[in-house]
Each structure stands twice: as C-alpha cells, then as structure tokens.
N, C-alpha and C positions, 0 to 999 in steps of 0.2 A: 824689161820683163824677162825673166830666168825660166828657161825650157822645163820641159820636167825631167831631164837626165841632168840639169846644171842641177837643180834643187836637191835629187838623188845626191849627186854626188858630194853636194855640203850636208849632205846628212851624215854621207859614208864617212867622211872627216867629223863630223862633229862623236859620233860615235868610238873610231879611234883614240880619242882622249880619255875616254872610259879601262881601265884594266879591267874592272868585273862585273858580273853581271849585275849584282845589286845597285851599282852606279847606272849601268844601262837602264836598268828598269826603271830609278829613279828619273831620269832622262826622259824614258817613253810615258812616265805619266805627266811630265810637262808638257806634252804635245796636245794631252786631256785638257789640262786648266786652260789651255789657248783659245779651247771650241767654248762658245759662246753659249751652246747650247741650243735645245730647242722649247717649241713654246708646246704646253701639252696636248691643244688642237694638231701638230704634226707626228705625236706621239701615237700612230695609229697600227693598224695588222699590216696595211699596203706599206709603209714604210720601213717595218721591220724588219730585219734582217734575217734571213731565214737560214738556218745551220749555225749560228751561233750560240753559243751557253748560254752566256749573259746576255741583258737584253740593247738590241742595239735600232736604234732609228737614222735614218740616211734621208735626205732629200737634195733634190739636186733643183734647181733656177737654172737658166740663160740670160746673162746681163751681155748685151752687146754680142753676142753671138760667142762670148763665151760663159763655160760652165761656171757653175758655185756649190761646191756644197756644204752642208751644214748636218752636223751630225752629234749625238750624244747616245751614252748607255750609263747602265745602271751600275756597272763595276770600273773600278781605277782602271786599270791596265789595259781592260777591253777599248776606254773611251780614251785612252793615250793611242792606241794603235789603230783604231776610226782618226783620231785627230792626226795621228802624221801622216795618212792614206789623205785626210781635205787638204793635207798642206803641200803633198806633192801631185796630188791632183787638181785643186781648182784652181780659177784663174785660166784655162786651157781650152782651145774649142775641142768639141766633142771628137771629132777626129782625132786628135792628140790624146786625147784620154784615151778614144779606144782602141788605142794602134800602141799605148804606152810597153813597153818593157819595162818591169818595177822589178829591175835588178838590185836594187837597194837592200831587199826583204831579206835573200841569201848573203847576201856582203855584209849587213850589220847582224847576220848569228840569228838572225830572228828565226829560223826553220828549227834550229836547233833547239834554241831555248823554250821556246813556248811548248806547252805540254799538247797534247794532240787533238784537245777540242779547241784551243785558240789558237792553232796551226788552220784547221779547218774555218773556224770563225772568220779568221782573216782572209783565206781565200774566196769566201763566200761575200765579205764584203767590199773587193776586188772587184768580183762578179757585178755585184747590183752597180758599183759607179759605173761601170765600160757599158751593162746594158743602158743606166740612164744618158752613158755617151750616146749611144747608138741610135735611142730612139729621139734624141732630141735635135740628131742629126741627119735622120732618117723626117723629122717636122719640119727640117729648115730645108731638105729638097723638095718637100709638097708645098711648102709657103712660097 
C-alpha cells in the first residue's frame, strides 16, 4: 500500500513527461474517466461541493477503518481534478487524510494554470475530504 506522499510523488513524475499544458490537461481528464462515478440518489445539496463553478459531488465511506471516496461533476477538467484529489486520497485512514500535505497541487503547475474559480474549486474540495477525514475519525473515537 503506497502512502499518500509516494502516490504524490508518482504523480509529480508522471506529469514531468508532459512539456505542455494542453498534454497536462489532457492527463488530468484521465484521472475524470477513472472515477466511476456516482449514482444520482448521491447527487444531492449535502454532498455538493460548495465554492465550486462546476458542479461537483464528493462522498466519502470507511471500509476497514479506512477512507473511500467517490466522486463525480458535470464538467471535464473539474471531474479530472475530483478524480486525482480520490486517487491520492482514498484508501487512507482519516487521520492521514487529514493531516495530508498535498504538495502535489504546486509542483504539477496546478496554482498556476487553472483560472481562479477552479483554483478555489479545488481548494474547496480539499476542504470537504479533510472534513469527511475528520469527522469520521472524530466517529471512530466515540465507537
């Protein structure tokens, strides 16, 4: 099982092979086609991502005391950058998520390139995983 700074860091390399951004971006919508998606019962206001343009849904499960999440939105690029935020975060117990550094975001140019409402986007859906780290680790000291 790969940390989430080893997974970072095969990201930061996989990205390096890119010269330009339109390859990168090409790139980040593969991380979209990986997510499964969701079912439209999870399509709800509670799950929505809130500070986001496009529209985005997050949920998170605990299988075996670690995290899962699953996530989809209505636009390419937005649901490529949900999908590589599920792939360097799940699989992790909540403590790890929400203790993560996601040094990744600055190192692959992501601050730069994205225009300034899916700069925000992103950090808002940063936000919702760490809180659903939080409070599902905030469940498992009352259980």
């Amino acid at each position: 099982m790969m940390t989430i700074n080893e997974i970072q860091d095969e990201i930061i390399e996989e990205f390096e092979f890119f010269s330009d951004w339109m390859e990168k971006y090409e790139h980040i919508i593969s991380f979209g086609k990986d997510l499964k998606g969701l079912d439209t019962n999870h399509k709800t206001s509670e799950n929505l991502v809130k500070g986001c343009q496009s529209q985005v849904w997050l949920i998170a499960d605990s299988k075996d005391g670690m995290l899962k999440f699953d996530a989809d939105s209505d636009a390419v690029i937005t649901r490529g950058l949900v999908g590589l935020l599920v792939k360097v975060l799940s699989d992790h117990s909540p403590e790890e998520v929400a203790n993560a550094d996601l040094y990744f975001i600055d190192r692959i140019g992501l601050k730069e390139h994205l225009s300034p409402n899916r700069s925000n986007g992103l950090v808002s859906m940063v936000k919702k995983m760490k809180l659903y780290a939080i409070a599902h680790s905030a469940k498992r000291t009352i259980d």
